[in-house]
C-alpha positions as CSV (number, residue, x, y, z in Angstrom):
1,X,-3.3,16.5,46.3
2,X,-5.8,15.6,49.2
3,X,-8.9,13.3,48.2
4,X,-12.1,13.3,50.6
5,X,-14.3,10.1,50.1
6,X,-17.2,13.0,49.4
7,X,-15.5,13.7,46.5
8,X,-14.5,10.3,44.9
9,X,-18.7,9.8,45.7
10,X,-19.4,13.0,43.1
11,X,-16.6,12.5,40.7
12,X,-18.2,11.4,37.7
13,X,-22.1,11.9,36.3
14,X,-23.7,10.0,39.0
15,X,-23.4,11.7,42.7
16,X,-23.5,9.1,45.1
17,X,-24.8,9.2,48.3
18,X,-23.1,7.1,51.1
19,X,-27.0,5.5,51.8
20,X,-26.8,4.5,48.2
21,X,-23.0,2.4,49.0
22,X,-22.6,-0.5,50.1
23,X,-20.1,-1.7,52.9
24,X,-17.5,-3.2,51.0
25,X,-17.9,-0.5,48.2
26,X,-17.9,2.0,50.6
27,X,-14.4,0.5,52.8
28,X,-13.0,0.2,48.9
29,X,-13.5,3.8,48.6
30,X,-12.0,4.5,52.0
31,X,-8.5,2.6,50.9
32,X,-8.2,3.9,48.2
33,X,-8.8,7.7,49.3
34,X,-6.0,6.9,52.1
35,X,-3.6,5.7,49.5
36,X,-4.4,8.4,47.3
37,X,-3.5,10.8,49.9
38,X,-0.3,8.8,50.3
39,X,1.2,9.8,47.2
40,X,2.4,12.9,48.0
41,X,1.6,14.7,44.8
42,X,1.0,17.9,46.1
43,X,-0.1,20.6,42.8
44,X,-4.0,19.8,43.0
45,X,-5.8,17.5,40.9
46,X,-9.6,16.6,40.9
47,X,-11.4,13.1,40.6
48,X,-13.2,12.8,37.1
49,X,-14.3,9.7,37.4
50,X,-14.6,7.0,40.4
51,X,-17.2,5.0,41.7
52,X,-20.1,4.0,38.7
53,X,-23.0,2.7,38.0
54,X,-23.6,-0.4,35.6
55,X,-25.5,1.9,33.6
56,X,-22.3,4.5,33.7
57,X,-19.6,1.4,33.2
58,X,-21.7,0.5,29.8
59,X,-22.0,3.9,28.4
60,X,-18.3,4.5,29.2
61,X,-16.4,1.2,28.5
62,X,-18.8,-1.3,27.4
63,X,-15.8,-4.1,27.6
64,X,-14.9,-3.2,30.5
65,X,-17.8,-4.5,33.0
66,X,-15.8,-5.9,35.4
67,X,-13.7,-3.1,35.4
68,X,-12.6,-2.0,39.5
69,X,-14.5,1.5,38.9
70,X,-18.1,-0.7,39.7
71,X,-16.2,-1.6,43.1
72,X,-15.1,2.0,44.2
73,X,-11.4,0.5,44.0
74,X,-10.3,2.8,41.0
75,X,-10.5,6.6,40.3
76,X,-9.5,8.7,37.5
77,X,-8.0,11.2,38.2
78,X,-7.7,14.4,35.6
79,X,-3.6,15.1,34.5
80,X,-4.1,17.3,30.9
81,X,-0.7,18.4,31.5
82,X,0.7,15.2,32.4
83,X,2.3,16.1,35.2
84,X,1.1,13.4,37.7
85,X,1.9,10.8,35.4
86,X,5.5,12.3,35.1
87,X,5.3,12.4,38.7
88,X,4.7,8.7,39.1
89,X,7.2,7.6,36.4
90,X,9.7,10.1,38.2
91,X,9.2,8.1,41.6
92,X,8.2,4.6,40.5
93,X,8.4,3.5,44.3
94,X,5.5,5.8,45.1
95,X,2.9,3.3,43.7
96,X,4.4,0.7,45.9
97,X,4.5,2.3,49.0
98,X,0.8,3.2,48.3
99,X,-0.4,0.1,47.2
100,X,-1.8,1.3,43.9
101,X,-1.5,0.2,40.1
102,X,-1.3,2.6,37.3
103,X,-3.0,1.9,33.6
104,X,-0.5,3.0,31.4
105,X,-0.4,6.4,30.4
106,X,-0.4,5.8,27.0
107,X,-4.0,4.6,27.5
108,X,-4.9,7.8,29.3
109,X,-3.8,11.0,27.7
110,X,-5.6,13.5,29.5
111,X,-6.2,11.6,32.7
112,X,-4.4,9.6,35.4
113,X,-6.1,5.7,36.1
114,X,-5.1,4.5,39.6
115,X,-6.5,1.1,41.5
116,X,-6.3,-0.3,44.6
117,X,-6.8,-3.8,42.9
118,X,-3.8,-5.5,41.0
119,X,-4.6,-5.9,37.3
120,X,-4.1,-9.4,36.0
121,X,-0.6,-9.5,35.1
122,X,0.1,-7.6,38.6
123,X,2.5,-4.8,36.9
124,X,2.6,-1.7,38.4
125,X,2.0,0.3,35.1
126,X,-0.7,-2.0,33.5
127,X,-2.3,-2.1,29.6
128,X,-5.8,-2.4,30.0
């Protein structure tokens, strides 16, 4: 599983170009394509969601506007079969190394939730 900050900039509705990012948005998306490509995970995967828009963030999770997706520090990443979130719960160590945090899967059936930003209650494997 290799991630290119191209594509975290087109996973999603909105396609992003780098004119459109700010710095810090834009050294967010940097970190976290570097740990991504950390992990080690190696069947493919594609990003289905990363960076978004305000107008994106409302359509999509309303009660979530402060949610690390706005900030290029989170991506989604899509797992129908599970099998990176098995991964991860196989080699719990991974997310450490990587320095990423993991909503829990129970929250994402068909997709994998990983942040550079710790969630409030700094768990690895977080509620939302």
């Amino acid at each position: 599983m290799k991630f290119t900050v191209q594509e975290l900039l087109n996973a999603g509705q909105h396609k992003w170009k780098e004119s459109e990012v700010d710095a810090v948005t834009m050294r967010n998306l940097k970190d976290l394509c570097n740990k991504l490509n950390k992990l080690g995970f190696t069947p493919p995967r594609n990003a289905s969601s990363c960076l978004r828009s305000l107008a994106d963030q409302k359509r999509i999770n309303p009660s979530a506007m402060g949610s690390s997706h706005l900030y290029g520090a989170a991506v989604d990443i899509a797992d129908a079969d599970g099998k990176l979130k098995a991964w991860l719960k196989a080699n719990p160590n991974k997310l450490v190394e990587c320095g990423l945090w993991m909503e829990s899967p129970e929250y994402t059936k068909t997709w994998c939730h990983l942040s550079i930003y710790a969630p409030a209650s700094f768990n690895r494997v977080f509620k939302p």
